[in-house]
OpenMM code with the backbone's topology and positions (N, CA, C; nanometers):
from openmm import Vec3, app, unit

residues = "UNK UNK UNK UNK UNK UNK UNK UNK UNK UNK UNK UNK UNK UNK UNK UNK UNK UNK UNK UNK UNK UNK UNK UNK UNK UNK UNK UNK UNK UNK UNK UNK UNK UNK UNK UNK UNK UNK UNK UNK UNK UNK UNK UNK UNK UNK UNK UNK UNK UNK UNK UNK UNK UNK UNK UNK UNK UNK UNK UNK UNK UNK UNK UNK UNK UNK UNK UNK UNK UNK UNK UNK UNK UNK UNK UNK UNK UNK UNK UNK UNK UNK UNK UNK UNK UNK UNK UNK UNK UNK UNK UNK UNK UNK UNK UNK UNK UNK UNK UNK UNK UNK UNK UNK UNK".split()
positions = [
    Vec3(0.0848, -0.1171, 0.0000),
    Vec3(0.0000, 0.0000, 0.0000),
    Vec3(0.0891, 0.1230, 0.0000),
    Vec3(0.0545, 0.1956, -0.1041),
    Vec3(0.1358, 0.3204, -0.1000),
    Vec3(0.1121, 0.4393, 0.0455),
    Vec3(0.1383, 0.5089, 0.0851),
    Vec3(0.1879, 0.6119, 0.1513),
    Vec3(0.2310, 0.7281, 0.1529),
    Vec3(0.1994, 0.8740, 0.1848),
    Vec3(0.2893, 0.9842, 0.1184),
    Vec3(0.3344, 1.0174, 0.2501),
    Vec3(0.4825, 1.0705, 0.2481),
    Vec3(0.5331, 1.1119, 0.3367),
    Vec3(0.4797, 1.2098, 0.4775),
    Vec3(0.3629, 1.2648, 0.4278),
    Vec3(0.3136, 1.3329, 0.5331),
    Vec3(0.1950, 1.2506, 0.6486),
    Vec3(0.1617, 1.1187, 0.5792),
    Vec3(0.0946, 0.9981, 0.6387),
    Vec3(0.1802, 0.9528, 0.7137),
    Vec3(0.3104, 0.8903, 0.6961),
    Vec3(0.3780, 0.8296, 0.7618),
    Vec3(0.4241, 0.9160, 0.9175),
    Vec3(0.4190, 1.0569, 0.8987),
    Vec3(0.4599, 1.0764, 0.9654),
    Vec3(0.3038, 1.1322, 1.1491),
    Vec3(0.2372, 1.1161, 1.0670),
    Vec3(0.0969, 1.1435, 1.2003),
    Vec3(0.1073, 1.0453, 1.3006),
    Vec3(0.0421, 1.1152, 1.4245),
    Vec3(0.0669, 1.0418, 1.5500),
    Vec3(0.0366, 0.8878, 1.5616),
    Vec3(-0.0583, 0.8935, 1.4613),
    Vec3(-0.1518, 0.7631, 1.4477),
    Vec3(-0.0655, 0.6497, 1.4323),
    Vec3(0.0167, 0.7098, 1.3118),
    Vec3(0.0830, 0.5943, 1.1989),
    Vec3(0.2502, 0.5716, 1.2703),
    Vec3(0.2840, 0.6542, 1.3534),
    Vec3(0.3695, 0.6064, 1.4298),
    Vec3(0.3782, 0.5227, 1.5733),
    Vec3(0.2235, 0.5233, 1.6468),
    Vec3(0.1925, 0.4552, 1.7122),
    Vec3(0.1922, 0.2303, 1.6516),
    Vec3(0.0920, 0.3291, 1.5351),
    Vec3(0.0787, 0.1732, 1.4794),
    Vec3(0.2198, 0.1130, 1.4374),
    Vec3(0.2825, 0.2114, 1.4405),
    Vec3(0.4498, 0.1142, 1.3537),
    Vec3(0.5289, 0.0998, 1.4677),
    Vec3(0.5024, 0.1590, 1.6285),
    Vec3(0.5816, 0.0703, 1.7242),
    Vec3(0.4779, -0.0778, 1.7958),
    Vec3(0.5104, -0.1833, 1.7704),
    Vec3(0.4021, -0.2694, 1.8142),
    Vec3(0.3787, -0.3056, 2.0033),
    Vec3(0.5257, -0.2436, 2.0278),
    Vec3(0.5388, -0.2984, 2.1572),
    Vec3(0.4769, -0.1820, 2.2831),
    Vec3(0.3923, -0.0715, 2.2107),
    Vec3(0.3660, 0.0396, 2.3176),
    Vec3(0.2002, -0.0246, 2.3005),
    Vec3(0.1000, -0.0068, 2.3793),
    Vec3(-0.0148, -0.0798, 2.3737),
    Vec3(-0.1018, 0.0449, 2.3022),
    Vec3(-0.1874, 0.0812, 2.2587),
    Vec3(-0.2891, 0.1435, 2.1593),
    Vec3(-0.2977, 0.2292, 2.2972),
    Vec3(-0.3739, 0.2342, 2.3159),
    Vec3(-0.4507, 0.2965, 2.5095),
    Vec3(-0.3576, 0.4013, 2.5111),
    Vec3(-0.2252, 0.3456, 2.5408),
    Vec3(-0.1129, 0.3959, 2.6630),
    Vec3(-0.0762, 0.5254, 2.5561),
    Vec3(-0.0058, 0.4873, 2.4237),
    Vec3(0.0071, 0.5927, 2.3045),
    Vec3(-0.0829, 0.7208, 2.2934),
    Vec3(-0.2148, 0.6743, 2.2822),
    Vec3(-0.3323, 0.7894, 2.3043),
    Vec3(-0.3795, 0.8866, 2.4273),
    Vec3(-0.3119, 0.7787, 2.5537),
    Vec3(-0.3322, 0.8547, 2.6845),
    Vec3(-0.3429, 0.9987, 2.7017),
    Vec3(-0.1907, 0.9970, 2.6694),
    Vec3(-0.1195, 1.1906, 2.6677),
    Vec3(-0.2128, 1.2784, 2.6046),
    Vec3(-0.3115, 1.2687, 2.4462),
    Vec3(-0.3195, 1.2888, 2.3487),
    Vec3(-0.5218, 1.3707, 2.4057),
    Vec3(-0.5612, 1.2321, 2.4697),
    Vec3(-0.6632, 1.2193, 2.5280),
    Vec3(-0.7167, 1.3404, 2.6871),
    Vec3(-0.5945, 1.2686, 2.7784),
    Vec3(-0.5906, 1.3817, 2.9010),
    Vec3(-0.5663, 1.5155, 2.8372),
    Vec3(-0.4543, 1.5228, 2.7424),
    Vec3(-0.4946, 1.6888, 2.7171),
    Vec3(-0.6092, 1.7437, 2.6664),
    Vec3(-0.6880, 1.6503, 2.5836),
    Vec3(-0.7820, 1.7464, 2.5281),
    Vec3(-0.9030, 1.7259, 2.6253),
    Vec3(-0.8700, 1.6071, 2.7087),
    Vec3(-0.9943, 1.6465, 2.8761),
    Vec3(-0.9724, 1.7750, 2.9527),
    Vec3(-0.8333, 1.8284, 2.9698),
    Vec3(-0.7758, 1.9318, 3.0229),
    Vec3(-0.8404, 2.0556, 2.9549),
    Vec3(-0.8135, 2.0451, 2.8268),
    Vec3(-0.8732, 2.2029, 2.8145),
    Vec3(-0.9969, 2.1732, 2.7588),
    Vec3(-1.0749, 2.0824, 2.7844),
    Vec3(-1.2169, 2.0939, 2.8067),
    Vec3(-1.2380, 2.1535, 2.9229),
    Vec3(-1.1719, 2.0946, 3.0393),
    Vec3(-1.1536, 2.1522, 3.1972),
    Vec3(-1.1877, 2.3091, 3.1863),
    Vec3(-1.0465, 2.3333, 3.1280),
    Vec3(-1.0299, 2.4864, 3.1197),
    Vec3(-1.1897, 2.5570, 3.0660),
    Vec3(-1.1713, 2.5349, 2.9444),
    Vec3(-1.3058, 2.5660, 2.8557),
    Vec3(-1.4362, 2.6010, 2.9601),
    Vec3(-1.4705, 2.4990, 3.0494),
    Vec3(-1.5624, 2.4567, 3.1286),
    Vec3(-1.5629, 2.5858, 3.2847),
    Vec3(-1.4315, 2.5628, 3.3083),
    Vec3(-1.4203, 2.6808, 3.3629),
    Vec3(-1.4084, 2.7777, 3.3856),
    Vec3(-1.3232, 2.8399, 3.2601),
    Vec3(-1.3700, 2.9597, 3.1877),
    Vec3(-1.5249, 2.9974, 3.1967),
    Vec3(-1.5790, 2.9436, 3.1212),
    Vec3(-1.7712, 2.9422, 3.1397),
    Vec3(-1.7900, 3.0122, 3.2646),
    Vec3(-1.7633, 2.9473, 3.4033),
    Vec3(-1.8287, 2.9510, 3.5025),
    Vec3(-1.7515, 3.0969, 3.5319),
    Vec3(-1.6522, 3.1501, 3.5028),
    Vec3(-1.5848, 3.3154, 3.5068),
    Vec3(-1.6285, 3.3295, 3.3759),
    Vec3(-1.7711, 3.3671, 3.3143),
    Vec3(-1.8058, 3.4263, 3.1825),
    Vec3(-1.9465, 3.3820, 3.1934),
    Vec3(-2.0263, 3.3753, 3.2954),
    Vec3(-2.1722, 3.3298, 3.2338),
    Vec3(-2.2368, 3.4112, 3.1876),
    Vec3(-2.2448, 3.5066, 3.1721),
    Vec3(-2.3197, 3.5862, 3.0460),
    Vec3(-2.3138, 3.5649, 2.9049),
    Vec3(-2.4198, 3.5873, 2.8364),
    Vec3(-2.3734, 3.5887, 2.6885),
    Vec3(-2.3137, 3.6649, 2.6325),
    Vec3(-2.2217, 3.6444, 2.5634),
    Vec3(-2.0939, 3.7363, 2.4727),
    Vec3(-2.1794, 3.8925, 2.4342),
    Vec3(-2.2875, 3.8241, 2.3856),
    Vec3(-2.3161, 3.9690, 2.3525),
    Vec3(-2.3885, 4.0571, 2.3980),
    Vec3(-2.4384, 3.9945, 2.5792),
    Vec3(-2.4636, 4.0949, 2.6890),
    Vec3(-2.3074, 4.1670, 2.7483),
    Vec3(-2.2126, 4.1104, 2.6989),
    Vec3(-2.1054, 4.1902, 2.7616),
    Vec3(-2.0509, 4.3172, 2.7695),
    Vec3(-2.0254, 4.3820, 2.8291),
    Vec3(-1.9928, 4.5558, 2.7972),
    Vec3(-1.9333, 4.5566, 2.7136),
    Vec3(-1.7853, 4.5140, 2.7025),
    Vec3(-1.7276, 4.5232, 2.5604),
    Vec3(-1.7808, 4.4945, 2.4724),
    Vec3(-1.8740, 4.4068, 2.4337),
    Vec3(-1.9452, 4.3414, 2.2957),
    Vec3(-2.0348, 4.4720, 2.2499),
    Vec3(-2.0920, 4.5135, 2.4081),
    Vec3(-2.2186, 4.6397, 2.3587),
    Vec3(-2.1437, 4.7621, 2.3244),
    Vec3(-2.0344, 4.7408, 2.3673),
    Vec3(-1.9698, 4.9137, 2.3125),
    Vec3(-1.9100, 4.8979, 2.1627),
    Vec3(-1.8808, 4.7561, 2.1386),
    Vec3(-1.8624, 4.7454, 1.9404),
    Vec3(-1.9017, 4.6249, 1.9503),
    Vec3(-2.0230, 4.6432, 1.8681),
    Vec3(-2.0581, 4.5348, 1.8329),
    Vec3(-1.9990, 4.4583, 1.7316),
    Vec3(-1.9062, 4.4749, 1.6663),
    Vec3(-1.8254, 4.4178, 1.5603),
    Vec3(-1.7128, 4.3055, 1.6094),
    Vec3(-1.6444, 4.3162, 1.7558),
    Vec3(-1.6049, 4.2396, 1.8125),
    Vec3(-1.6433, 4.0949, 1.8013),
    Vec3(-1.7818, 4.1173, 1.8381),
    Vec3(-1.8182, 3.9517, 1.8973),
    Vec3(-1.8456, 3.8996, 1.7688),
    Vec3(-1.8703, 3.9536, 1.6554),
    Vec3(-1.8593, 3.8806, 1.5252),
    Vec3(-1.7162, 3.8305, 1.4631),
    Vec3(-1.6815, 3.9152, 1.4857),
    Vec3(-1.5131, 3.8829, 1.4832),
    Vec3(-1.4420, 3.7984, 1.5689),
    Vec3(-1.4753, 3.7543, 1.6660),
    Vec3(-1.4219, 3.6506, 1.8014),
    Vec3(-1.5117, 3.5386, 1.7352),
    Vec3(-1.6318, 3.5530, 1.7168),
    Vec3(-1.6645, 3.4345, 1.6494),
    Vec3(-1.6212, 3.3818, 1.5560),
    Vec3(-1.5648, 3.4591, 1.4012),
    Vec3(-1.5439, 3.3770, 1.2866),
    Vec3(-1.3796, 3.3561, 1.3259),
    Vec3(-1.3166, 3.4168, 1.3824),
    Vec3(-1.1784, 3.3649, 1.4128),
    Vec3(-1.1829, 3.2277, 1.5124),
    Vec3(-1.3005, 3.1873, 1.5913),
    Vec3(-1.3252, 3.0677, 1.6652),
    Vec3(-1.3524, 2.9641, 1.5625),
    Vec3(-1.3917, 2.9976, 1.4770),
    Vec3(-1.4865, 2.8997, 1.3671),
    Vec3(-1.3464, 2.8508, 1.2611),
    Vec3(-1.3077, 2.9691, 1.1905),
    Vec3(-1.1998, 2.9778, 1.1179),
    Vec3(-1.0443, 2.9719, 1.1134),
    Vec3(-0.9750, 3.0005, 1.2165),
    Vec3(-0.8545, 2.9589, 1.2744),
    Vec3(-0.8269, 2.8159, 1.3160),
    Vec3(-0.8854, 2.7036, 1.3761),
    Vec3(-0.8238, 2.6135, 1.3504),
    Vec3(-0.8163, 2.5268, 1.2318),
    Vec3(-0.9189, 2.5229, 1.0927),
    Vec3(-0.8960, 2.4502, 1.0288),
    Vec3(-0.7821, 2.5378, 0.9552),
    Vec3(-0.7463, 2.6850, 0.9278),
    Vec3(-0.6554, 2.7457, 0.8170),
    Vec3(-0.4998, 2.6734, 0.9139),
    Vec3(-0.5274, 2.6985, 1.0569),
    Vec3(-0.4157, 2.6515, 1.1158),
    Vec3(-0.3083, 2.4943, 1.0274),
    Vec3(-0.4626, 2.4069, 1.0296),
    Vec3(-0.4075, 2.3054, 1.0003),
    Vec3(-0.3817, 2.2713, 0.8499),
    Vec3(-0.4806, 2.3485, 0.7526),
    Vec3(-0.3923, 2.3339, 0.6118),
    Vec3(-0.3210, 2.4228, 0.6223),
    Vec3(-0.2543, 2.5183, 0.7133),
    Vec3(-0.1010, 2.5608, 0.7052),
    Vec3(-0.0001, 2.4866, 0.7496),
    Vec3(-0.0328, 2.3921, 0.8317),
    Vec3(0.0407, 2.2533, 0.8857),
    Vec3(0.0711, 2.1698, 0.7257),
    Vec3(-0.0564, 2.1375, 0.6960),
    Vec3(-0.0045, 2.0169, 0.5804),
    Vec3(0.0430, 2.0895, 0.5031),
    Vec3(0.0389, 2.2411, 0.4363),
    Vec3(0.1071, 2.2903, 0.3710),
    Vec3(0.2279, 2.2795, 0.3760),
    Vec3(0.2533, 2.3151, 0.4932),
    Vec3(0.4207, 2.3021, 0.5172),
    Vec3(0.5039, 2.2128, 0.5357),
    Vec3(0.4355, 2.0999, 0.5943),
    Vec3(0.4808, 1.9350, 0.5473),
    Vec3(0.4491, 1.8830, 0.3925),
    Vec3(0.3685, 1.9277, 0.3347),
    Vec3(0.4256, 1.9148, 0.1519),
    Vec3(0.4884, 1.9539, 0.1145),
    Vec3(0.5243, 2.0860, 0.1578),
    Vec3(0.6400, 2.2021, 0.0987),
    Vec3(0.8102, 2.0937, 0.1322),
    Vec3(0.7972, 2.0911, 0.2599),
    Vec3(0.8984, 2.0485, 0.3036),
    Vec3(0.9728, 1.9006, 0.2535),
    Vec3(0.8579, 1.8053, 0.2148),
    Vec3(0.8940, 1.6878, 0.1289),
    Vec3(0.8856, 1.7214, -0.0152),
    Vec3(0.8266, 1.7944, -0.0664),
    Vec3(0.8321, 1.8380, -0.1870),
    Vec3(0.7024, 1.7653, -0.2696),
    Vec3(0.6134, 1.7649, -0.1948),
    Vec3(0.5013, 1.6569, -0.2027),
    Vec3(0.3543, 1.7233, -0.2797),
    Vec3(0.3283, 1.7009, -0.3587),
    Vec3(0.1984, 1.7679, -0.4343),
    Vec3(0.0940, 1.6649, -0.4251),
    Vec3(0.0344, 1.6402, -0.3340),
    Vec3(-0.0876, 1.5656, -0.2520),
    Vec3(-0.0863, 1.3946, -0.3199),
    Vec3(0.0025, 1.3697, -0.4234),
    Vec3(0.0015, 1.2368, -0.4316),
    Vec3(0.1012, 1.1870, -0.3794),
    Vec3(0.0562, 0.9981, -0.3700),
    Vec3(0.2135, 0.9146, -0.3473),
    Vec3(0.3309, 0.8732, -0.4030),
    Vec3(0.4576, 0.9490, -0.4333),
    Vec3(0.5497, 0.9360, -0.4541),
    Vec3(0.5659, 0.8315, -0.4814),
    Vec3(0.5589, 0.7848, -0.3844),
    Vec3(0.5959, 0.5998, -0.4111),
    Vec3(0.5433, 0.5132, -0.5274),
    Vec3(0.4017, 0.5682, -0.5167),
    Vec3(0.2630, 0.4523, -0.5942),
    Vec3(0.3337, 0.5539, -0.7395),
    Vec3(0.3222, 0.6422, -0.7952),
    Vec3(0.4096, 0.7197, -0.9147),
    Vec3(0.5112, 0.6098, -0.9976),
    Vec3(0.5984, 0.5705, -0.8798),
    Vec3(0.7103, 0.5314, -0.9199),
    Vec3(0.7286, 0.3755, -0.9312),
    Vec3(0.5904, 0.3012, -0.8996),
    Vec3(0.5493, 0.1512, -0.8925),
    Vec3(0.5819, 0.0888, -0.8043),
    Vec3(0.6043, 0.1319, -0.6886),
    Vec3(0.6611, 0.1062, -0.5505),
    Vec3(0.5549, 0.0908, -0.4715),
    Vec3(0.5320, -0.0245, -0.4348),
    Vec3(0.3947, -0.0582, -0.3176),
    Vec3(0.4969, -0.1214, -0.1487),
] * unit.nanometer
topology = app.Topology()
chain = topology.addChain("A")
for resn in residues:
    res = topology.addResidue(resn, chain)
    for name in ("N", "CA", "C"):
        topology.addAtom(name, app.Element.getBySymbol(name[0]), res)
């Protein structure tokens, strides 16, 4: 099965290629953090129970809280095709498999 260099390298596919760490234990770290800043998230809330746009700052520009929103919405996925961007750039990779190209399975 072919592969492109930016596959091989995700958390996933390096878990699966050590056999001797157990599935669970690999994901642990991966898992507690994103319970953690749910935590946070959660508690934040409870210092913010109002709605954003009962807030003084929101009522003195209202343009803010539209703007905090689409940067909530929109910043992590550009984040992450700036990630794979830069791991194609860096292998020299134009979204196919190198390998499968070259008859290499």
């Amino acid at each position: 099965m072919c592969q492109s260099t930016i596959l091989t390298e995700s958390p996933a596919a390096i878990v699966l290629a050590h056999h001797n760490t157990p599935l669970w234990r690999a994901l642990l770290g991966p898992w507690l953090l994103a319970l953690a800043l749910s935590a946070a998230l959660v508690a934040a809330g409870q210092h913010w129970p109002s709605p954003l746009l009962q807030q003084a700052w929101a009522q003195a520009n209202p343009g803010l809280p539209a703007l905090l929103a689409l940067l909530l919405v929109l910043l992590p996925p550009a984040l992450m095709a700036a990630l794979l961007l830069a791991r194609m750039r860096r292998h020299h990779d134009r979204g196919e498999s190198i390998d499968c190209a070259h008859g290499e399975r």
